[in-house]
C-alpha positions, 0 to 999 in steps of 0.5 A: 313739692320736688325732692332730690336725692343723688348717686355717687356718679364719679363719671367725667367728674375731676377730684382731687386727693388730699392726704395727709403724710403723718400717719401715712401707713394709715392714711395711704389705706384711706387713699387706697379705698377713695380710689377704689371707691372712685373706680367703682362709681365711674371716675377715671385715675385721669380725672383724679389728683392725689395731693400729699400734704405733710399734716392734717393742719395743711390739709385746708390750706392745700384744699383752698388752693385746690379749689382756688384752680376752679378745676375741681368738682370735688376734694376728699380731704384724708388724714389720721390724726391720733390722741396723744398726751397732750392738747395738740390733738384737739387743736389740729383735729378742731381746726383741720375740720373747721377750716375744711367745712369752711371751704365747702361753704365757701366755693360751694364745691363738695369737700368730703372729711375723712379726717380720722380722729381717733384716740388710738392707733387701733381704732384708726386701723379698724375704720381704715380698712378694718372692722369698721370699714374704710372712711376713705371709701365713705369720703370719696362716697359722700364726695361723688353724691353730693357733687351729682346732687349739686348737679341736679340743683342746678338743673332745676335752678336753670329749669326753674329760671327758663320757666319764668322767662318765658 
């Protein structure tokens, strides 16, 4: 029975960024820790867009056009949205993840969430560098493995098709 598992292997891949500018004092931390998560796992800044969108709800529309140019292997999609007094947050933070998931299945091209939705200003500070570590660095993680797993699927899959032609 063949099992796979994968690296975060970031090594000739093109990625792109896509950040999100409200909240920016917050999402530039996220940023900051993809990158650095990137660099250490082998991408090059070469390799690498950054694409600022002004919202969380633009966040997919830019992602499809992204993958639309087919010259991605990967999109870490990055953004705070923070709980307020009203039902808006439900509504871009549900529909931002929805669309971004959506995409993934779509073009069958990684699209790592690190979309914060967080009910305070705090608990978005603590997971963006704070005492909960940095979801951008986790995003850009997930991204990097789940495109070297794609990798070796098809591999296999090309492995598995040569050996029934001959």
């Amino acid at each position: 029975m063949p099992e796979f598992t994968a690296e975060p292997n970031g090594a000739g891949r093109a990625i792109a960024v896509v950040a999100s500018r409200f909240n920016e004092p917050i999402v530039q931390k996220l940023v900051d820790g993809a990158l650095q998560a990137l660099l250490a796992h082998g991408a090059s800044l070469d390799d690498v867009d950054v694409v600022w969108v002004p919202g969380a709800w633009e966040l997919p529309v830019a992602a499809r056009y992204l993958l639309e140019s087919e010259r991605y292997d990967a999109i870490i999609a990055l953004g705070a949205v923070i709980r307020g007094e009203t039902a808006h947050f439900d509504f871009i933070a549900g529909e931002c993840a929805r669309g971004l998931q959506q995409l993934a299945v779509e073009f069958a091209v990684p699209v790592s969430f690190g979309v914060l939705t967080t009910e305070d200003g705090a608990q978005a500070a603590a997971r963006a560098g704070g005492a909960h570590g940095n979801k951008g660095e986790d995003a850009a993680l997930a991204a990097l493995e789940m495109a070297d797993l794609f990798d070796r699927l098809e591999l296999a899959r090309n492995a598995a098709d040569g050996d029934q032609t001959s």
